[in-house]
Backbone as CSV, one residue per row, in Angstrom:
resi,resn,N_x,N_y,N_z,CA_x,CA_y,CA_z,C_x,C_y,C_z
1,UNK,80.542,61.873,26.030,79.412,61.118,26.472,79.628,60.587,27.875
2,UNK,79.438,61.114,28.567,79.681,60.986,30.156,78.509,59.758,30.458
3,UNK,77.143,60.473,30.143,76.076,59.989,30.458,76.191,58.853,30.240
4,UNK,76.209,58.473,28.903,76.314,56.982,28.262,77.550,55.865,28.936
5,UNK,77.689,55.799,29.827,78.731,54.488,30.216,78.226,53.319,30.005
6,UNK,79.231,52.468,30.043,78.640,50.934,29.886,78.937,50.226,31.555
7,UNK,77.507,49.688,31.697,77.644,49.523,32.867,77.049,47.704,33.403
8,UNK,78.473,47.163,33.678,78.394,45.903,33.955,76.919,45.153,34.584
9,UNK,76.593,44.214,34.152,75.313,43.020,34.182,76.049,43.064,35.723
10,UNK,76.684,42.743,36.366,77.043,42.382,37.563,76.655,43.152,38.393
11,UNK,76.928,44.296,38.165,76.461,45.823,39.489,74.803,46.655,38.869
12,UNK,74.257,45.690,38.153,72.764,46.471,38.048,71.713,45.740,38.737
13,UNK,70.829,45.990,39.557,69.898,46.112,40.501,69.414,45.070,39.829
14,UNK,69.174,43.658,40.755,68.336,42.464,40.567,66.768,43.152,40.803
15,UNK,65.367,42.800,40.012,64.215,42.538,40.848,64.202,41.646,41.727
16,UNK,63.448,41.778,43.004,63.267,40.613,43.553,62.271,39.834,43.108
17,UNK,62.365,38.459,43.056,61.419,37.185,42.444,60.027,37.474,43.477
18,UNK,59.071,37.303,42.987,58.161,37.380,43.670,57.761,35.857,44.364
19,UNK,57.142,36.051,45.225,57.157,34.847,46.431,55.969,34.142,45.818
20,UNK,56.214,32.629,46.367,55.683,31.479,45.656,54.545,31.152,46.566
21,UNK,53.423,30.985,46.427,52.435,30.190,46.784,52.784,29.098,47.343
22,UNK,52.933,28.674,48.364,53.094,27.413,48.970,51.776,26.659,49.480
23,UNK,50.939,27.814,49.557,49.576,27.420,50.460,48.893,26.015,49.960
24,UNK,48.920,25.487,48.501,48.537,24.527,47.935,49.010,23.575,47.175
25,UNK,50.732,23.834,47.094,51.903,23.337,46.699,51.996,22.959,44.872
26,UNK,50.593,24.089,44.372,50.315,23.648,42.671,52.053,24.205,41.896
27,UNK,52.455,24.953,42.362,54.123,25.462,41.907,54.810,24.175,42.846
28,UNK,55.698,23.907,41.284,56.590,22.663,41.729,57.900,23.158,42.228
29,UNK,58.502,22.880,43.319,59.751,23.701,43.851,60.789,22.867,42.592
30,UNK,61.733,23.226,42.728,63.199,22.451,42.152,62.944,21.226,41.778
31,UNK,62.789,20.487,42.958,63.786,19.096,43.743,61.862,18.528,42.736
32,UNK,60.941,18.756,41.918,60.259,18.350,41.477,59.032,17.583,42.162
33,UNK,58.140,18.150,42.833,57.057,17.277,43.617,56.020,16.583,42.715
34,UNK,55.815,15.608,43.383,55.076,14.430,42.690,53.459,15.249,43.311
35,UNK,52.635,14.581,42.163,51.033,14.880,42.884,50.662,14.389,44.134
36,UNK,51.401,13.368,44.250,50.966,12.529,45.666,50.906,13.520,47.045
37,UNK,52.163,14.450,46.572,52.449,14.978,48.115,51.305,16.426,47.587
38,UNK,50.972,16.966,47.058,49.946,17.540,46.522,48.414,17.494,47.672
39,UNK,48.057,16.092,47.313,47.090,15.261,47.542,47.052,14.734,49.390
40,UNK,48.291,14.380,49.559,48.898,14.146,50.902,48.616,15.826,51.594
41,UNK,49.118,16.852,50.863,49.145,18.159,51.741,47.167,18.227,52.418
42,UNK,46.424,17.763,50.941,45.229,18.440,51.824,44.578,17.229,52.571
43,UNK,44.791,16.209,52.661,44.431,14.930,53.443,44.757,15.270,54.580
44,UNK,46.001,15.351,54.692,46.832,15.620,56.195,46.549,16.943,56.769
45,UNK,46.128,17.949,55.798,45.401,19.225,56.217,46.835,19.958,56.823
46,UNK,47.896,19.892,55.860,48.919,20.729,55.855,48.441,22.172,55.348
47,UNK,47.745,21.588,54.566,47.615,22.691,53.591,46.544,23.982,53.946
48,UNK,46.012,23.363,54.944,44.961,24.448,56.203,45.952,25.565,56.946
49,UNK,46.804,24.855,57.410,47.928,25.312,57.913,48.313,27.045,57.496
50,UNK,48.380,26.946,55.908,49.365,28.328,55.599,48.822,29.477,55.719
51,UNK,49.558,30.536,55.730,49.414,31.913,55.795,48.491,32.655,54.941
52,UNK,48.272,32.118,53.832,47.007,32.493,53.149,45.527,31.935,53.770
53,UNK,45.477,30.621,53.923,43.883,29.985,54.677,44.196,31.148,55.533
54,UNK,44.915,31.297,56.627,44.457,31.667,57.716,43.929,33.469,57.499
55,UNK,45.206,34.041,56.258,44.552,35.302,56.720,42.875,35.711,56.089
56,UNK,43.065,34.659,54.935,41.594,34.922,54.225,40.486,33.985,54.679
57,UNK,40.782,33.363,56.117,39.687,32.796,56.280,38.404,32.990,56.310
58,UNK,38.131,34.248,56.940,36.855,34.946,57.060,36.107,34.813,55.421
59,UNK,36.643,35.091,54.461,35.975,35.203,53.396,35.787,33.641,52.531
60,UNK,36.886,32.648,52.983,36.504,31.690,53.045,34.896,31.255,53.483
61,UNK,34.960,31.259,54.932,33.669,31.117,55.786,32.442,31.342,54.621
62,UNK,32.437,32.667,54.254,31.658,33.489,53.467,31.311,32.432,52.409
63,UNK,32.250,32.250,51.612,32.506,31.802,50.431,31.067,30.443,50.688
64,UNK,32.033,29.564,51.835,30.878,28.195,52.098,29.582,28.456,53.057
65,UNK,29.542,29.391,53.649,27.711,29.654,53.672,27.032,30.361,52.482
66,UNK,27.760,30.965,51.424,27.091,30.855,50.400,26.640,29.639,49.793
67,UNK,27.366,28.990,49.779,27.349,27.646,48.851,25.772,26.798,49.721
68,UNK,26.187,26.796,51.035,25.423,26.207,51.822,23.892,26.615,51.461
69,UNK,23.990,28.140,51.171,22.560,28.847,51.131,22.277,27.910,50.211
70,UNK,22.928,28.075,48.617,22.369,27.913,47.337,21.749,26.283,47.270
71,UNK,22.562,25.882,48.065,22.102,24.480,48.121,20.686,23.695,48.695
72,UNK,20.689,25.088,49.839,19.555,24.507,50.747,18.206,25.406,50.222
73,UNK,18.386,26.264,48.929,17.332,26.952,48.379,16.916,26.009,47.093
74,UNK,18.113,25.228,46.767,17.529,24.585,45.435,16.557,23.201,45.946
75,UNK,16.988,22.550,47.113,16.046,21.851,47.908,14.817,22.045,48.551
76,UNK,14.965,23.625,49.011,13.320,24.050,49.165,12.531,24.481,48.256
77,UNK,13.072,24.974,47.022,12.744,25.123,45.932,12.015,23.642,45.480
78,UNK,12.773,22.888,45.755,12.392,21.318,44.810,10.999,20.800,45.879
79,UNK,10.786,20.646,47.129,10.186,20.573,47.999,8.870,21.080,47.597
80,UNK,9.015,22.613,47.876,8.085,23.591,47.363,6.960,23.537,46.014
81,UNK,7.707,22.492,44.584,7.250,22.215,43.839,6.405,20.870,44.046
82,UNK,6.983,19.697,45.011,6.452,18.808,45.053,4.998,19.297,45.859
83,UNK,4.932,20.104,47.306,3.699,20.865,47.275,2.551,21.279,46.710
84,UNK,3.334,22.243,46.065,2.326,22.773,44.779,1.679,21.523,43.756
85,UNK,2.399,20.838,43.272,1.764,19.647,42.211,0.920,18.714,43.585
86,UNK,0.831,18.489,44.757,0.371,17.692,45.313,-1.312,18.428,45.813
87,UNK,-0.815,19.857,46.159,-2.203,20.611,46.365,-3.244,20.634,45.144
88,UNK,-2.094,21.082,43.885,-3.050,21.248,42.164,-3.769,19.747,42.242
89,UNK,-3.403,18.476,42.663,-3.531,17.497,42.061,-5.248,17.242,43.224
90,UNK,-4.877,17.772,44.426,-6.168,17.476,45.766,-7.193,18.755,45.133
91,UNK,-6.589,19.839,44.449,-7.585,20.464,44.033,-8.486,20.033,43.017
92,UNK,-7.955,19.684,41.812,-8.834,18.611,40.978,-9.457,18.073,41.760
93,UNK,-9.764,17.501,42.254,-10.125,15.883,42.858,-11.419,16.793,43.724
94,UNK,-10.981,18.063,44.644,-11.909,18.368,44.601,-13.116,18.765,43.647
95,UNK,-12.890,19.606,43.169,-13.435,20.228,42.291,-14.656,19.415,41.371
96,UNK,-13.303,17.833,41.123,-14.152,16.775,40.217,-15.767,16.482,40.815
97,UNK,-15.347,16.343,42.283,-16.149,15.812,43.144,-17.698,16.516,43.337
98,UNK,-17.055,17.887,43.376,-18.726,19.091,43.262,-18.942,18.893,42.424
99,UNK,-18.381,18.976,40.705,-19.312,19.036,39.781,-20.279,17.721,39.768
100,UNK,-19.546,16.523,40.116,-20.676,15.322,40.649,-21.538,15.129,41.281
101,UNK,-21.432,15.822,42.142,-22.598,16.492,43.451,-23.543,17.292,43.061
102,UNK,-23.100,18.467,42.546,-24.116,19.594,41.586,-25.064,18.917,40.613
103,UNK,-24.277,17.643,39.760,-24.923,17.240,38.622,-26.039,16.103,39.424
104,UNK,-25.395,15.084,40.149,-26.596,14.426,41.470,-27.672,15.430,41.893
105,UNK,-27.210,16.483,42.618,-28.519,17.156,42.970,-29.571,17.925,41.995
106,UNK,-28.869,17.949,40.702,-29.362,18.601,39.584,-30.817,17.760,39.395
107,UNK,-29.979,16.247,39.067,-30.935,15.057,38.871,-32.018,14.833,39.418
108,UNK,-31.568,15.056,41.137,-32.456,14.500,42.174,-33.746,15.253,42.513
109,UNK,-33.355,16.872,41.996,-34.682,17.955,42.325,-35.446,18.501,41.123
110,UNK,-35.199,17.122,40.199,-35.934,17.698,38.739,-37.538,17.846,38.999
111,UNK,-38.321,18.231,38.740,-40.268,18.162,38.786,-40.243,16.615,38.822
112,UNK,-40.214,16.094,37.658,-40.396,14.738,37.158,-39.784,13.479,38.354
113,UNK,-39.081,13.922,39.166,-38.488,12.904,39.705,-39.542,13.376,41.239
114,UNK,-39.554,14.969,42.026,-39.762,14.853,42.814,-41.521,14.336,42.735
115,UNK,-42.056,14.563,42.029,-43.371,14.006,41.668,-43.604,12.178,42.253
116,UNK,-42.703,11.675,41.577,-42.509,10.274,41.780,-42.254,10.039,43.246
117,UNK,-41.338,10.915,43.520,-40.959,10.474,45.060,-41.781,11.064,46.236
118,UNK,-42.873,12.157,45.828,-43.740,12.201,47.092,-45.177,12.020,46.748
119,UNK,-45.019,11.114,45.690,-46.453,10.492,45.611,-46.907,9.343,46.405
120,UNK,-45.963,8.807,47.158,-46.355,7.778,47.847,-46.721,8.509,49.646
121,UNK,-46.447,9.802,49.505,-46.456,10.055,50.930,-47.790,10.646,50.933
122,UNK,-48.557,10.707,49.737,-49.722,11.344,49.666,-49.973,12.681,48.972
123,UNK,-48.911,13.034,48.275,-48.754,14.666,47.774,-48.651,14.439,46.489
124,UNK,-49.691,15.168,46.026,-50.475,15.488,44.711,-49.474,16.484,43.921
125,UNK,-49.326,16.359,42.463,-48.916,17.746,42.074,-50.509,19.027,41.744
126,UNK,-50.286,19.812,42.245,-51.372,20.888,41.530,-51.441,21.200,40.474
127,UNK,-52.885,21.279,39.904,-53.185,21.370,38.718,-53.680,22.578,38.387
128,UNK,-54.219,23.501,39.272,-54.319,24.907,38.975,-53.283,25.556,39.740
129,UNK,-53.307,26.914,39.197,-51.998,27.580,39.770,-52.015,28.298,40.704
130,UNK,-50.962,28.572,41.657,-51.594,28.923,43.091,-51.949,30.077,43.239
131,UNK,-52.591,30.573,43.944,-53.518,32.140,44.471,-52.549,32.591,45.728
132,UNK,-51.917,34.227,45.745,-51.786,34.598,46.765,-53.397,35.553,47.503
133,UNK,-53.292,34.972,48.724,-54.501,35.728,49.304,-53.837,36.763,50.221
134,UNK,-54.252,38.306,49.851,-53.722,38.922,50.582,-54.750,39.893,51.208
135,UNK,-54.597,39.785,52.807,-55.267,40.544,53.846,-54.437,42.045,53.964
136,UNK,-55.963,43.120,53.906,-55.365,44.411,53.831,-56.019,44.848,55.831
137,UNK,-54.309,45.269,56.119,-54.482,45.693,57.760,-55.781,47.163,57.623
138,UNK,-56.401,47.242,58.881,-57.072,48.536,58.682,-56.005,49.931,59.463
């Protein structure tokens, strides 16, 4: 058995550890970090600093004019509604207003009423019914 040797823990190929996130300091090194310095990193804007913000900034950017959009659509959105209920509400109001008008003038041009009101100016109602007279051209 050639193949088969036993071959010492000491001389077999370490992986290398994969590298730690520092960009936001949520992995606690050793020496044990308190939240404070956590909290301290993005106050002090250490934490702007690392190699990740910077290379993914661009999509960062991205990230907060999205946000920006959604925000400033749910406000024109809300806007937009106060509109609409303020026009529906001037439209009633119109609307109320003609049928009051229609029903006034309904009133005002009945027979019975205009009778009354141009009898004082001298105007009779007719009692026979009127004649068209019609002239034939030669």
């Amino acid at each position: 058995m050639k193949g088969n040797e036993y071959i010492e823990s000491s001389s077999k190929k370490e992986k290398p550890k994969k590298a730690r996130k520092k960009w936001l300091n949520l992995q606690r090194p050793k020496e044990a970090a308190s939240k404070g310095e956590n909290i301290s990193g993005w106050i002090t804007g250490d934490a702007l600093e690392s190699e990740f913000v910077k290379k993914h900034l661009a999509y960062i950017f991205f990230i907060i004019c999205l946000l920006v959009l959604v925000v400033s659509k749910g406000y024109y959105v809300k806007q937009l509604a106060n509109d609409i209920g303020k026009t529906e509400e001037e439209l009633s109001q119109i609307t109320a207003d003609y049928i009051e008008y229609k029903a006034r003038l309904e009133e005002e041009t009945k027979r019975i009423n205009l009778i009354s009101k141009l009898r004082p100016l001298g105007l009779k109602e007719t009692v026979n019914p009127t004649k068209v007279i019609r002239i034939e051209k030669e």
